[in-house]
SEVEXVEX-184068 format. One line per 4 residues: their letters; for each residue x, y, z of C-alpha. Coordinates in steps of 0.05 Angstrom, whole numbers, plus 5000, padded with zeros to 4 digits. Example, Ala and Ser with C-alpha at 12.3 -4.5 7.8 and 13.67 -1.06 7.14 Angstrom:
AS> 5246,4910,5156; 5273,4979,5143
// end
This chain:
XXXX> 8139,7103,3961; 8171,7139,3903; 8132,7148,3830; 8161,7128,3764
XXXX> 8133,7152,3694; 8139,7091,3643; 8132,7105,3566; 8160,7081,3513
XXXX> 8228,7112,3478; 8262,7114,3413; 8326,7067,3414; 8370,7117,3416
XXXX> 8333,7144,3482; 8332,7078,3527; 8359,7086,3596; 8400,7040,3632
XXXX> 8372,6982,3658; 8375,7013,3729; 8327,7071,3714; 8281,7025,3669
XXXX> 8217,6996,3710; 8244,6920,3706; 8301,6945,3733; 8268,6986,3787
XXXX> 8240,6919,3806; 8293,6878,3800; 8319,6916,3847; 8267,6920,3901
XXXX> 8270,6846,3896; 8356,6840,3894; 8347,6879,3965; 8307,6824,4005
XXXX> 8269,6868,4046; 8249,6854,4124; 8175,6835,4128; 8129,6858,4185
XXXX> 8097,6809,4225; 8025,6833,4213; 8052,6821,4135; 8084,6754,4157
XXXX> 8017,6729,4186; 7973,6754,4128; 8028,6712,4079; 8008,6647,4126
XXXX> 7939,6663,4125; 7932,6667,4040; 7974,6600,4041; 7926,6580,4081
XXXX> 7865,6599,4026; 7907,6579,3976; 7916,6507,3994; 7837,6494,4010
XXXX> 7813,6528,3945; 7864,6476,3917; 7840,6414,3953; 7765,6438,3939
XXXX> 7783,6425,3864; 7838,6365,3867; 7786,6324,3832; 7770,6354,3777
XXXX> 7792,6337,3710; 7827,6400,3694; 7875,6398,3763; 7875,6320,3750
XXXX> 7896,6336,3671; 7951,6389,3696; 7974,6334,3754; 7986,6279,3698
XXXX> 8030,6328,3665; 8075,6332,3726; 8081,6260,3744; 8110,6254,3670
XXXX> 8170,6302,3699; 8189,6261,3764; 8245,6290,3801; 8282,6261,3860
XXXX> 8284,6320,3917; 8230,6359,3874; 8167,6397,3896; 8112,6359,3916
XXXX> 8048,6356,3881; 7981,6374,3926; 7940,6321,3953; 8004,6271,3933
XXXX> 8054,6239,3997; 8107,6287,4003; 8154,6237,3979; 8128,6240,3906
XXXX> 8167,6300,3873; 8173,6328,3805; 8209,6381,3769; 8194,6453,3801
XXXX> 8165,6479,3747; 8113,6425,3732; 8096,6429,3809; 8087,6501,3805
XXXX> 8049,6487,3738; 7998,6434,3775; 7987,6470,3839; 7980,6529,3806
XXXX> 7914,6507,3769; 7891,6475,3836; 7888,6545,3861; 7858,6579,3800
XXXX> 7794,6528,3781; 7756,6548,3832; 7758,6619,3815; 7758,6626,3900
XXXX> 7836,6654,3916; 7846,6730,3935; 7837,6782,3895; 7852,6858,3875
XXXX> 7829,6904,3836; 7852,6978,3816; 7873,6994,3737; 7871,6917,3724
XXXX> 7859,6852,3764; 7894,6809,3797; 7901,6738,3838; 7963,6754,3881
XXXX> 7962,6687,3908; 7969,6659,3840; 8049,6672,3858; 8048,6617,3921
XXXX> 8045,6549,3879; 8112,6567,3839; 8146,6607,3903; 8128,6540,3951
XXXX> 8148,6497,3890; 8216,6530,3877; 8229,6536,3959; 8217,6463,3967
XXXX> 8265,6452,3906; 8331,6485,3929; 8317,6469,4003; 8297,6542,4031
XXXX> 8267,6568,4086; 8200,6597,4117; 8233,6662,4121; 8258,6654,4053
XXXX> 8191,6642,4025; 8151,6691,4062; 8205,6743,4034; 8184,6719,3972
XXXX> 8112,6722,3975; 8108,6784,4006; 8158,6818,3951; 8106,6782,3893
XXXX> 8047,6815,3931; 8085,6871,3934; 8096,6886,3853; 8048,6852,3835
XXXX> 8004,6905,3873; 8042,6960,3842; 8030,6941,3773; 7952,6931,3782
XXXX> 7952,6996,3810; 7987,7027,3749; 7981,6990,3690; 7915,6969,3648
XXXX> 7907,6917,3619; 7835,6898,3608; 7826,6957,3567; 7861,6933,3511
XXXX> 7838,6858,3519; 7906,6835,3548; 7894,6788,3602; 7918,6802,3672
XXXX> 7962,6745,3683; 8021,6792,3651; 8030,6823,3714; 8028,6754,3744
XXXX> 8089,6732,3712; 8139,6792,3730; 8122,6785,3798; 8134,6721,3804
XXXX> 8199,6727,3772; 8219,6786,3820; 8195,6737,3887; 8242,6687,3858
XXXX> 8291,6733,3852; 8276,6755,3927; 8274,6676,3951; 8348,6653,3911
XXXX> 8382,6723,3935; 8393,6738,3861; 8435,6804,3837; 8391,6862,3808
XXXX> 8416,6847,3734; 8403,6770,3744; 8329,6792,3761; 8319,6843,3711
XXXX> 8337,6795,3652; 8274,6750,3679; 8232,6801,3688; 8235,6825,3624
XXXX> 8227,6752,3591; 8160,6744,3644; 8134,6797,3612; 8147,6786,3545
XXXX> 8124,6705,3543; 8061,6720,3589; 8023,6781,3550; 7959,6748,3513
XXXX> 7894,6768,3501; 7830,6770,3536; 7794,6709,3497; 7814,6663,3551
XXXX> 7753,6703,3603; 7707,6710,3539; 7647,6669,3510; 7648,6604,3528
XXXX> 7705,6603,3577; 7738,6543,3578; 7792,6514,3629; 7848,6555,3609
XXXX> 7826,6603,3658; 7852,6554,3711; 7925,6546,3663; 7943,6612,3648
XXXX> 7968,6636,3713; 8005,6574,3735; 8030,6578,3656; 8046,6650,3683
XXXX> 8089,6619,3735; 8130,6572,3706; 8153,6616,3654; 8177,6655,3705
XXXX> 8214,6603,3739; 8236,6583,3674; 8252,6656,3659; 8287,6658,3727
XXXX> 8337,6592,3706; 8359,6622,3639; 8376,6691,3670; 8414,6649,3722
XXXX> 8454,6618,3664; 8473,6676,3639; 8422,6690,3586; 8399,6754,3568
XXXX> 8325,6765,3543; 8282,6831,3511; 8287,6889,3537; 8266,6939,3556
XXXX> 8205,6911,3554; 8154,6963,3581; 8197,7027,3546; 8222,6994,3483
XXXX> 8201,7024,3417; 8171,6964,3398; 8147,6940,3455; 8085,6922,3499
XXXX> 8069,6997,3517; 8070,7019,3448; 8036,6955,3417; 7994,6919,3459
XXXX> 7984,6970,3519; 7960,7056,3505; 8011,7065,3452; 8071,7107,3443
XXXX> 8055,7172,3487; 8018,7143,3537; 8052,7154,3609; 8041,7102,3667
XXXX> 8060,7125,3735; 8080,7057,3772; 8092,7068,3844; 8142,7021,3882
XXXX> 8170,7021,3942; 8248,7037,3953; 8301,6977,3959; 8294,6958,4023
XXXX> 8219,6984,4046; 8188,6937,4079; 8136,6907,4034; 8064,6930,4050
XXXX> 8019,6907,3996; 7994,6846,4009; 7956,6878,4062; 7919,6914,4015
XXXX> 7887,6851,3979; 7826,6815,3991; 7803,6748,3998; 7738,6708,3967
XXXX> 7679,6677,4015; 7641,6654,3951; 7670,6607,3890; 7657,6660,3831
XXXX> 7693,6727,3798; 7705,6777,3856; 7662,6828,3823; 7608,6779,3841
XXXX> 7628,6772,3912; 7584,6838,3946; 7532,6816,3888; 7518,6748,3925
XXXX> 7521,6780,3993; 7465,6823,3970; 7429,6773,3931; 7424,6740,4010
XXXX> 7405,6803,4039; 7347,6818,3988; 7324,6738,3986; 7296,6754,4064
XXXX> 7258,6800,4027; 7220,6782,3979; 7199,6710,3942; 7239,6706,3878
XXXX> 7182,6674,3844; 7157,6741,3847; 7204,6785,3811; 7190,6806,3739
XXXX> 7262,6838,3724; 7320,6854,3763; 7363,6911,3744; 7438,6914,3770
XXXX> 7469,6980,3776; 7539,6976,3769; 7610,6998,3748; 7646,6992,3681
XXXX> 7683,6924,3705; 7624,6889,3729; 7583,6909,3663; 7636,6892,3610
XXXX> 7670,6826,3653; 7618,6790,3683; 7548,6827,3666; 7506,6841,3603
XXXX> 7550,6876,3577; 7603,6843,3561; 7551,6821,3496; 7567,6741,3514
XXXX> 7498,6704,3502; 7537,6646,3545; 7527,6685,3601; 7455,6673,3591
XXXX> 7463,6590,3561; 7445,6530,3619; 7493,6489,3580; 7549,6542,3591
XXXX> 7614,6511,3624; 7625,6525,3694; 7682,6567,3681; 7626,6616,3643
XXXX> 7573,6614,3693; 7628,6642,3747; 7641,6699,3699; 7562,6710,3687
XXXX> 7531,6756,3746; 7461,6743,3716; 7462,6673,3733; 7500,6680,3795
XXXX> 7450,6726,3819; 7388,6683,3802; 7426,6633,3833; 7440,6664,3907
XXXX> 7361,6708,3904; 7331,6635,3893; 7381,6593,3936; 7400,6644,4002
XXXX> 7469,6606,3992; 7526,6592,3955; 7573,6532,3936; 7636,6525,3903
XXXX> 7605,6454,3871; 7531,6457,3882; 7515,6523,3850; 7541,6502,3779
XXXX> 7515,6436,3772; 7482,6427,3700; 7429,6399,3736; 7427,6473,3780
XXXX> 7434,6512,3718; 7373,6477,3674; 7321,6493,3730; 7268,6526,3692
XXXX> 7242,6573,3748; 7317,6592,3749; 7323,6598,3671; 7269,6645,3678
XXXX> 7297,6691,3732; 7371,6690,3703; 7333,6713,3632; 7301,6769,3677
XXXX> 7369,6801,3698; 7408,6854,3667; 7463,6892,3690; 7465,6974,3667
XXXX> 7526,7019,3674; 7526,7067,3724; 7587,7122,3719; 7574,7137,3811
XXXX> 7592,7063,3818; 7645,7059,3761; 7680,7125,3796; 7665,7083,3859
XXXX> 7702,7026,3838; 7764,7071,3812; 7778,7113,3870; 7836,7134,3895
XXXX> 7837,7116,3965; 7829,7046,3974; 7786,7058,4037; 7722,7089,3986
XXXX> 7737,7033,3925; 7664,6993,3929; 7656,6941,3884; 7583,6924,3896
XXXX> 7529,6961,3870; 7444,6971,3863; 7401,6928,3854; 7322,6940,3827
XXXX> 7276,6878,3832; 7216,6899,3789; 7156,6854,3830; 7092,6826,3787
XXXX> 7052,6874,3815; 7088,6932,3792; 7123,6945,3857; 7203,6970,3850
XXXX> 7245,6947,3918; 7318,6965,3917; 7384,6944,3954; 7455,6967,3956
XXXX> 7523,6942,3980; 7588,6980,3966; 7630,6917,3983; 7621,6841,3998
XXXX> 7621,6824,4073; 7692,6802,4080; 7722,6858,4052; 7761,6904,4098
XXXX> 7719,6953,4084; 7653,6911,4079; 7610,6886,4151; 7651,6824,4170
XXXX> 7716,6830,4151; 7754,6764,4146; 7809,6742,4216; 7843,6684,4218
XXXX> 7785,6655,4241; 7751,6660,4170; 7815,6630,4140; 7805,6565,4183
XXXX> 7734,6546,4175; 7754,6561,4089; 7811,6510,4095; 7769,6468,4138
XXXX> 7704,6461,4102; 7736,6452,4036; 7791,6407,4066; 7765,6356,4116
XXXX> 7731,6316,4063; 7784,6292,4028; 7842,6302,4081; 7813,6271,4138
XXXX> 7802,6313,4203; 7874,6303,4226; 7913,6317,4166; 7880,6372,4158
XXXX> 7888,6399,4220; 7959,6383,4210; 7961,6426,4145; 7928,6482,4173
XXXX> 7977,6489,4229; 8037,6478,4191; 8012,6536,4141; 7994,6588,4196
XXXX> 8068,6575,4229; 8107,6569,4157; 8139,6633,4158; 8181,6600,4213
XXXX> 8193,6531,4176; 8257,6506,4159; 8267,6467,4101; 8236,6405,4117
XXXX> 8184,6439,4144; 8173,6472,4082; 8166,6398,4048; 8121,6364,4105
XXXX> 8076,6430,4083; 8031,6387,4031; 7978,6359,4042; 7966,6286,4024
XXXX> 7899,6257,4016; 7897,6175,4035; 7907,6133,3981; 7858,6126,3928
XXXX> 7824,6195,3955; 7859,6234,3888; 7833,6215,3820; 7879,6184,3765
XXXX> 7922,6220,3738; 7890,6207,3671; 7817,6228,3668; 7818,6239,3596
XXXX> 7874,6194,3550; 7947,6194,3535; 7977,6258,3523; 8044,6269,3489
XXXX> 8081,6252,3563; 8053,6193,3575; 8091,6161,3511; 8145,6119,3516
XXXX> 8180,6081,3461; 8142,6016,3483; 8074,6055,3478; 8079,6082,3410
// end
């Protein structure tokens, strides 16, 4: 897999769209690579996550907010909505908008982490939405999702963004745009043009996984994806768009990224390798920020140890991403508030770890209740906890070899009579690397337990089988893939007043 350096050039020094990194992925994308059948399985299996993370949260008012949206955009032989019949269809983009925050509100979809972070499953919802749209194929779409994976990958690897407060969905977008590009059998320079408008619309700051976090976590990577598909149309209409957009002089590496002589090696594969990545990503057994993940797992393993009543401060070893995003650190007294929103307490390791030492379990709804949060007993604890930077764990975390990358770290429980017991885990449980790595089992008992509730135990055994065999679907196939609740089982679309779709000349 060949190396490209990326700066950013004088005008008079930009190379042709061929040798710039857009290009380069165009490119891989234009060139519809074959797809391995382990690679073809694991694209069925993250389907498979993605769809009961989604179901887990169809209820709640931000999904049910985002849905409303998209039933104001009906479409006849649209995408279909989750949790809606099939036969209720709306504009591709508004479908890849409401699924898209079905999978994110949970904070419980895959994950990887390298220079940046990522949620390469954030590119399913507008890849399944666009497929069912213009009538293609399993194939078709597992090309797609595997090619998404595949830059998406890439550009975590390279490319930081967290450093300089630029949030992550900004490699969401391209790779969205290049998997579309990959599904519709685009040409290179049709790609390229979307790429670089992905990039350009999608770079914003940080804020949104800061303070008092607020549902536009959930929105900004379906946002991601439908300005790619948007991105995606106009380049198809002939329309050009910035570029280049990682080399330019006045663009995102000089401005928003290292500046003007920083060099970013961004390794992708040649057109026409087979795409690889995917397998390289992890999923989530517990509802919270994957940082958090090995944390819980430990927080179990230490709970068999000792009463929580008794400890009198808890110290957390860990890297530089744990610290700053989710742990003391990051200087967020939200991360310490029982009123906090439950999109803060996810991001707040303190009270996630107060949480599993008192509990021995975890729950996507139960463990951020306001009622869970207010405990006193649990007040107390989550006050107790601190998180401390550790340089071995941060050089941990960075590694080169994904095989020795841990993303755990050590915990101290200080006891009230003076007593100092400590535990360590390099990675949560169903990492590869970590003691139960997920199968396809796993995958099934996730879908199920978040699914059968609302589905029904037929439907959802439906679902599941249609998502493990998609790769082979043909078109209708494709549509009969969502999963319909019965009637009455989804909220209103409504949950919180008239927004600026719902008017009509009669209403106003």
């Amino acid at each position: 897999m060949p190396g490209y350096s990326v700066r950013a050039l004088p005008s008079k020094a930009t190379p042709p769209w061929g040798e710039q990194l857009a290009g380069r992925i165009a490119a891989y994308a234009a060139s519809r690579p074959s797809v391995d059948l382990d690679v073809a399985e694991m694209v069925g299996l993250r389907v498979v996550d993605s769809l009961a993370v989604a179901l887990a949260a169809i209820n709640r008012r931000p999904v049910a907010s985002a849905r409303a949206m998209a039933l104001a955009h009906p479409r006849a032989g649209g995408a279909a909505l989750f949790g809606l019949p099939a036969t209720v269809t709306v504009d591709c983009e508004w479908a890849a908008f409401a699924n898209g925050v079905a999978v994110r509100e949970l904070d419980y979809n895959d994950t990887y982490l390298a220079a940046d972070f990522a949620h390469p499953s954030d590119c399913i919802a507008p890849l399944l939405a666009v497929a069912q749209q213009t009538g293609k194929l399993g194939p078709d779409l597992t090309r797609a999702i595997a090619v998404a994976y595949e830059i998406h990958v890439a550009l975590v690897d390279a490319i930081d963004l967290h450093s300089f407060k630029k949030d992550h969905v900004a490699h969401l977008a391209p790779a969205v745009a290049a998997g579309l590009g990959a599904l519709l059998g685009l040409a290179a320079p049709v790609i390229y043009q979307a790429v670089n408008q992905s990039v350009h619309l999608s770079f914003a700051t940080r804020q949104s996984r800061k303070g008092e976090i607020s549902s536009w976590k959930a929105y900004a990577p379906a946002q991601a994806g439908k300005i790619a598909i948007e991105a995606i149309d106009r380049s198809m209409r002939g329309e050009g768009a910035p570029n280049p957009i990682y080399e330019g002089e006045d663009s995102i590496i000089p401005w928003m990224l290292a500046g003007r002589d920083a060099v970013y090696s961004v390794r992708l594969p040649a057109p026409g390798e087979r795409p690889r990545g995917i397998l390289k990503t992890f999923p989530k057994a517990h509802s919270a920020e994957y940082q958090a993940q090995a944390i819980i797992d430990l927080a179990f393993e230490a709970r068999a140890a000792v009463d929580p009543a008794r400890i009198r401060q808890a110290i957390l070893h860990c890297s530089d991403h744990t610290h700053f995003v989710i742990g003391s650190g990051a200087n967020d007294p939200q991360k310490y508030d029982p009123a906090a929103s439950r999109e803060t307490l996810d991001h707040s390791i303190p009270y996630i770890l107060a949480v599993a030492l008192e509990d021995g379990a975890w729950d996507h709804h139960r463990s951020y209740t306001p009622e869970r949060a207010a405990r006193p007993e649990t007040v107390k604890l989550w006050r107790a906890i601190e998180t401390r930077l550790d340089d071995s764990w941060t050089a941990r975390y960075h590694a080169a070899d994904p095989a020795e990358r841990a993303y755990g770290g050590r915990l101290d429980l200080i006891l009230d009579d003076g007593a100092t017991l400590s535990f360590e885990k390099a990675a949560a449980d169903a990492h590869p690397n970590g003691a139960r790595p997920w199968d396809a089992a796993d995958y099934a008992k996730k879908f199920q337990r978040l699914s059968d509730r609302l589905l029904g135990e037929q439907e959802a055994a439906r679902v599941l089988a249609a998502a493990i065999a998609f790769p082979g679907l043909d078109g209708g196939g494709l549509a009969a893939l969502n999963p319909a609740a019965p009637m009455g089982a989804v909220l209103p679309n409504r949950p919180t007043g008239q927004g600026i779709f719902d008017y009509t000349k009669e209403s106003i």
